[in-house]
LUMMILO-186781 format. One record per residue: residue in three letters; x, y, z of N, C-alpha, C in turn. Coordinates in steps of 0.1 Angstrom, whole numbers, padded with zeros to 4 digits, always signed. Example, Ala and Ser with C-alpha at 12.3 -4.5 7.8 and 13.67 -1.06 7.14 Angstrom:
// residues 2
ALA+0132-0057+0078+0123-0045+0078+0132-0033+0078
SER+0128-0022+0071+0137-0011+0071+0129+0000+0079
END
This chain:
// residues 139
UNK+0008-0012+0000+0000+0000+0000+0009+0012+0000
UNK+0004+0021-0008+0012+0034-0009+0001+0042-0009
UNK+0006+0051+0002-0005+0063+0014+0004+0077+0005
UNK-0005+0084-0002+0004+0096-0007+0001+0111+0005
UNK+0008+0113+0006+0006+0126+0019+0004+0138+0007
UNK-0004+0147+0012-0012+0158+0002-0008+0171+0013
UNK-0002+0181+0004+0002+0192+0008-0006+0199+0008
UNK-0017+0207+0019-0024+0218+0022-0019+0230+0012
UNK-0028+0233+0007-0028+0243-0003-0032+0256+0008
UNK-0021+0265+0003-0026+0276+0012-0033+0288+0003
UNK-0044+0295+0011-0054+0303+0002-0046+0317-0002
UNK-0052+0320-0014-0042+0330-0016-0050+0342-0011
UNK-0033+0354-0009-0039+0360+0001-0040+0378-0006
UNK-0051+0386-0003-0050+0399-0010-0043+0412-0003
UNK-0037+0415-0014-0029+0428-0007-0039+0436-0010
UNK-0044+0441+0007-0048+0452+0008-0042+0467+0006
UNK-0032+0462+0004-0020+0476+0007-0020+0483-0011
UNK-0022+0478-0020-0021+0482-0037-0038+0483-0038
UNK-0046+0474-0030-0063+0479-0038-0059+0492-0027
UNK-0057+0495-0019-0061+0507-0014-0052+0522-0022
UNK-0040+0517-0025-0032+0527-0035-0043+0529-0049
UNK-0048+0517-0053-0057+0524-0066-0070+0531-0063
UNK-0078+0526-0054-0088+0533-0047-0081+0549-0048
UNK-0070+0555-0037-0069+0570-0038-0065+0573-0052
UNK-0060+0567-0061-0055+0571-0071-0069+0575-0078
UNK-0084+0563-0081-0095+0566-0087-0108+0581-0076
UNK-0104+0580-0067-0107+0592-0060-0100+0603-0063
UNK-0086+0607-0064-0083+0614-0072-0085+0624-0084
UNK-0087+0612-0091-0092+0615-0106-0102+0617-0105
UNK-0113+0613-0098-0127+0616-0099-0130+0627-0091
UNK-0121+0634-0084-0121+0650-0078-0121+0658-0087
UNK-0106+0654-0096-0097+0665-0108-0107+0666-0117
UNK-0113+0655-0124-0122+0656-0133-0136+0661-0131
UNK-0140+0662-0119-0155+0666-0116-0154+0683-0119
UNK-0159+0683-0124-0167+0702-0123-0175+0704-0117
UNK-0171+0719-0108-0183+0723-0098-0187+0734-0103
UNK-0205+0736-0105-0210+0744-0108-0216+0748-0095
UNK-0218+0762-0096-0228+0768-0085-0240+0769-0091
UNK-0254+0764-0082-0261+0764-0087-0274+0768-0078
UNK-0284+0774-0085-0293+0782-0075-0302+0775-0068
UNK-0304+0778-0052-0311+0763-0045-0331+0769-0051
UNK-0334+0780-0057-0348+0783-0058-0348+0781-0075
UNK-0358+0777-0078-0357+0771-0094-0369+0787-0102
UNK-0353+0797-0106-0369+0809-0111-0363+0802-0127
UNK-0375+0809-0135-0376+0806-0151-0375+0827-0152
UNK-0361+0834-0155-0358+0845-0153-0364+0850-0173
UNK-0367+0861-0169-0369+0872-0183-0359+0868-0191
UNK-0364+0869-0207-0352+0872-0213-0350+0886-0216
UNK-0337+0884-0218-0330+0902-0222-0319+0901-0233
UNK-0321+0905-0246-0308+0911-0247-0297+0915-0244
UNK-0296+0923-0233-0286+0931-0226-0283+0925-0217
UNK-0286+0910-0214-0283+0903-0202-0266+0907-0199
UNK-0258+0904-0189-0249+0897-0181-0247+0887-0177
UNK-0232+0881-0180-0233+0873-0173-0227+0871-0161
UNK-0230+0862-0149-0227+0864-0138-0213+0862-0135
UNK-0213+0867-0122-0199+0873-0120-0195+0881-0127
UNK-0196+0893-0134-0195+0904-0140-0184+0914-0129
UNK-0195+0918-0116-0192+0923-0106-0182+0916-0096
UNK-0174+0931-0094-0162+0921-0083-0170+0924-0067
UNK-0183+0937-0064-0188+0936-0056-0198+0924-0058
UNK-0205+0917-0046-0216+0907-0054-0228+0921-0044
UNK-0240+0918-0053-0250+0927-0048-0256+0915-0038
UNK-0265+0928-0032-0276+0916-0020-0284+0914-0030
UNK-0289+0900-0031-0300+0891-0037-0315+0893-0035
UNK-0322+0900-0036-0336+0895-0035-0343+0890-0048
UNK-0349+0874-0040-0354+0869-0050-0373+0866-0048
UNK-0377+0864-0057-0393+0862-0059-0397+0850-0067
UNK-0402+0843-0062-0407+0830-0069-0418+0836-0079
UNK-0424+0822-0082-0437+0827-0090-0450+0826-0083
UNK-0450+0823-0071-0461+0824-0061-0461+0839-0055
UNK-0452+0848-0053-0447+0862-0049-0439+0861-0036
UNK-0432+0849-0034-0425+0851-0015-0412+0859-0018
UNK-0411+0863-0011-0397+0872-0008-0387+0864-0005
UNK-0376+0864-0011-0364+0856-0002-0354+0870-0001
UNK-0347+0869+0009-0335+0876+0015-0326+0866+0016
UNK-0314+0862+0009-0307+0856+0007-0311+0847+0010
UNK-0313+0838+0000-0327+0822+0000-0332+0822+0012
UNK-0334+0829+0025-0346+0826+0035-0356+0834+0027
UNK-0368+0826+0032-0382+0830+0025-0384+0844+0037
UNK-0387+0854+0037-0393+0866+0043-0409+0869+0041
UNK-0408+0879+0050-0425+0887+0047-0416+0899+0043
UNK-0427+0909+0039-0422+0921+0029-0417+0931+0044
UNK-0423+0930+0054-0419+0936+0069-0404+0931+0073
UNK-0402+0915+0070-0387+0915+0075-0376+0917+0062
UNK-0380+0919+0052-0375+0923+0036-0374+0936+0041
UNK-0381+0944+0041-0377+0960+0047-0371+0960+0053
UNK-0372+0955+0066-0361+0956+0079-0348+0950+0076
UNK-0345+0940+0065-0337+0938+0065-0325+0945+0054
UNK-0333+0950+0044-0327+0962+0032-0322+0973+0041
UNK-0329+0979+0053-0324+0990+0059-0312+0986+0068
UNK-0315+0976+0072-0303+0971+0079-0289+0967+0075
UNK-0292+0966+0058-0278+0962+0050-0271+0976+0042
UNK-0284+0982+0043-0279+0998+0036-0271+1005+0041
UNK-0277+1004+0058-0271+1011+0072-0257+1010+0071
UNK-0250+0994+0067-0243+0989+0068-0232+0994+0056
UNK-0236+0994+0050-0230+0996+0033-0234+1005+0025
UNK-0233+1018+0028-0236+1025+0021-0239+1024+0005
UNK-0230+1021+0002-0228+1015-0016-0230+1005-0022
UNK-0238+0999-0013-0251+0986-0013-0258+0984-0028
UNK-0253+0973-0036-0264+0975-0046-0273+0964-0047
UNK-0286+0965-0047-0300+0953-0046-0300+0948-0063
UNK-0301+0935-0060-0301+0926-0074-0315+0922-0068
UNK-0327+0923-0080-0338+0917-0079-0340+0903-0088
UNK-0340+0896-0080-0340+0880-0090-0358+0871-0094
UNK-0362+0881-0096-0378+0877-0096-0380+0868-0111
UNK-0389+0857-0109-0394+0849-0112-0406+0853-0126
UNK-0400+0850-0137-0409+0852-0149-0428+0855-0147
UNK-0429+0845-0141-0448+0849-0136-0446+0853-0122
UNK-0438+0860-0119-0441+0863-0100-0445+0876-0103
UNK-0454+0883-0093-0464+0894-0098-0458+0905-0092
UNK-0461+0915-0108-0453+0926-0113-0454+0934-0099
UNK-0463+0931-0092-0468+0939-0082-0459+0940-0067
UNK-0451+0927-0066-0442+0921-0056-0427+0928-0060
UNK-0428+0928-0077-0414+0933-0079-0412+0952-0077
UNK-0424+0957-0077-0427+0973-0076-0424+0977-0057
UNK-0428+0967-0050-0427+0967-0036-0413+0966-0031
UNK-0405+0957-0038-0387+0957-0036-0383+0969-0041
UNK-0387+0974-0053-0380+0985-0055-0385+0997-0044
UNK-0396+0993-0042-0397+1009-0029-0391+1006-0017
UNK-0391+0993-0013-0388+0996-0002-0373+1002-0005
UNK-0362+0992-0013-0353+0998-0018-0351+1013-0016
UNK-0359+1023-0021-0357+1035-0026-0358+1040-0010
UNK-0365+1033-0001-0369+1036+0012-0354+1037+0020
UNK-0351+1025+0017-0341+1021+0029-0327+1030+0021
UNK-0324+1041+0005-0317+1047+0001-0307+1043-0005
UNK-0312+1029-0013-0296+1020-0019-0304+1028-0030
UNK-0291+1029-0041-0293+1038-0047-0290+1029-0063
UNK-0287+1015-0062-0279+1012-0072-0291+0998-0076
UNK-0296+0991-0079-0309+0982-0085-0307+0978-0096
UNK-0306+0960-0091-0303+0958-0109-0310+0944-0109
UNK-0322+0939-0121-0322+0928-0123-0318+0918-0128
UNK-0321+0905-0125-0315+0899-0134-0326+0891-0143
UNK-0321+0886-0154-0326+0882-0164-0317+0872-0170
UNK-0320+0863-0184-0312+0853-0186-0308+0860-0202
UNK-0301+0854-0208-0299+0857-0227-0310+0848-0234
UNK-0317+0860-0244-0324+0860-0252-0321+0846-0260
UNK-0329+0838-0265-0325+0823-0274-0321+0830-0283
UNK-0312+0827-0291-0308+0832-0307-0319+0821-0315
UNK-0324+0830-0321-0332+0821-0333-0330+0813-0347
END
């Protein structure tokens, strides 16, 4: 009788240490390659204009007030009443004299909401008002 003795196979074993070198390497790349856009957290559908701008034009950035198409006020994306919108224009005017108001109102938000920013504006004595709008489609 011939008994053959059998050598245990040993399991093979993974280097952790090279999957983890390609992992930072594909994190990486997937940083360098991503693009970051800034993007607005309130969804308006803005006027078109010819004479648009594009953003970042200004090396001051103006205070934001924006209007949906329901009429709410935002003061820098918090939603306001037109009482803490006032109080708050006077407050930033006080502050900065050379204050300029960007009105970011909303294609159907009513003409009547956007007449009320500009007074209070004219109230609180910023002297500088600019809307925004997007570029006209080329046809």
């Amino acid at each position: 009788m011939h008994f053959v003795v059998q050598k245990r196979k040993q399991t093979p074993a993974v280097i952790i240490v090279a999957l983890i070198d390609v992992l930072i390497v594909l994190v990486i790349f997937l940083l360098v390659t991503t693009t970051f856009k800034q993007q607005s957290s309130l969804k308006l559908a803005l006027p078109e204009s010819s004479q648009a701008k594009k953003p970042g034009a200004n090396e001051n950035p103006p205070l934001v007030v924006s209007i949906d198409a329901n009429g709410v006020y935002y003061l820098d994306k918090q939603p306001e009443t037109f009482d803490q919108l006032k109080a708050g224009l006077m407050a930033q005017a006080a502050k900065n004299p050379q204050l300029v108001l960007a009105i970011n109102a909303d294609e159907k938000a009513p003409w009547g909401k956007v007449v009320k920013v500009r007074d209070a504006a004219a109230d609180a004595k910023i002297k500088t008002l600019v809307a925004y709008t997007k570029e006209a489609g080329k046809p």
